[in-house]
C-alpha positions in Angstrom: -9.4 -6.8 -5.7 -11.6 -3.2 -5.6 -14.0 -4.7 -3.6 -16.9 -2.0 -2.0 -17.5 -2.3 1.6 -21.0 -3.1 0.5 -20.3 -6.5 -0.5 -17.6 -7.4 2.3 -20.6 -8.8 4.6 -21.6 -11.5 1.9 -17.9 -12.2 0.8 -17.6 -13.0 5.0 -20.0 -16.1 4.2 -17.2 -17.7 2.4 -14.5 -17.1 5.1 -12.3 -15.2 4.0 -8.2 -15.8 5.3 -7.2 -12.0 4.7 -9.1 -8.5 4.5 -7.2 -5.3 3.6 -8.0 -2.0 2.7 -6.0 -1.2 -0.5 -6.6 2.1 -0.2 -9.8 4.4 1.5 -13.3 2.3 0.8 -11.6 -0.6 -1.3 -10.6 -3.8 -0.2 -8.9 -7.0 -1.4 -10.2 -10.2 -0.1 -7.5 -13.3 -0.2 -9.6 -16.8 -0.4 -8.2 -20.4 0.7 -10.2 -23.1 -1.9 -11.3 -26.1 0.1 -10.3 -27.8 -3.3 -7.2 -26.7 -5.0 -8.0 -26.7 -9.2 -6.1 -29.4 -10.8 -4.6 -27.1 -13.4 -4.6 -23.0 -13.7 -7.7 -22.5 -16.1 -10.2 -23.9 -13.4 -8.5 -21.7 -10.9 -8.9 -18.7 -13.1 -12.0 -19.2 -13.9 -13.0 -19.5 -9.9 -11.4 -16.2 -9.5 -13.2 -14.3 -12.1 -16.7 -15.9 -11.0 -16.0 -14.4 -7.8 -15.0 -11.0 -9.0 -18.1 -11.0 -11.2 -20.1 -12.2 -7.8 -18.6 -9.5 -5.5 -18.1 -7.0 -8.2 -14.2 -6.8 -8.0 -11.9 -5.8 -10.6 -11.5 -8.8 -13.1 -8.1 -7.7 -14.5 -6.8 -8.7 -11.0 -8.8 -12.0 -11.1 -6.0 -14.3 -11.5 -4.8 -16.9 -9.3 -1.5 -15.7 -9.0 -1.9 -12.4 -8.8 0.0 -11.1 -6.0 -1.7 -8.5 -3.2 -1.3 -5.2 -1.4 0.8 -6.0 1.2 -0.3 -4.2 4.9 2.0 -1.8 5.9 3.0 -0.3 2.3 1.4 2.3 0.3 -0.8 2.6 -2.2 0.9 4.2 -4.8 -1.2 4.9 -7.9 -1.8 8.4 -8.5 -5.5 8.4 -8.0 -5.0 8.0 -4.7 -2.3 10.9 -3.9 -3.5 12.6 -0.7 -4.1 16.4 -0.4 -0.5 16.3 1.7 1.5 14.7 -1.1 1.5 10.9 0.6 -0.8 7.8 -0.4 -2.4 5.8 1.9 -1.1 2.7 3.5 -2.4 -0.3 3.1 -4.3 -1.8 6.4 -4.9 -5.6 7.5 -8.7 -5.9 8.9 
């Protein structure tokens, strides 16, 4: 989660299932392990090693936590649009 646009190039290399924008500039990346973790600490800890890699938001590196899904909005304030509206949420 909050990845740059910078970094989406290298996070490609690991193949990626899903890209969205989250909201203008910052993107989610959703990862399929070739090796599911036996229990939920080694998955954890994969998703935070990755965030710390790709420099993504490590609050949201959790292996349950749940996405921006395409097609809604983006509704935290810091993202309120000149207009009044937030922006929706794109698949790449």
């Amino acid at each position: 989660d909050d990845l740059r646009r910078d970094v989406l190039a290298d996070v490609a290399e690991l193949k990626p299932c899903l890209l969205v924008e989250t909201s203008p500039n910052n993107y989610q990346v959703w990862l399929t392990l070739p090796n599911v973790p036996n229990d939920r600490d080694t998955a954890k800890s994969i998703c935070k090693e990755l965030a710390q890699r790709f420099g993504g938001d490590l609050a949201s590196a959790e292996p349950d936590h749940v996405g921006r899904l395409p097609g809604f909005t983006n509704r935290k304030e810091k993202y309120r649009q000149p207009n009044g509206l937030f922006p929706f949420v794109k698949l790449h």
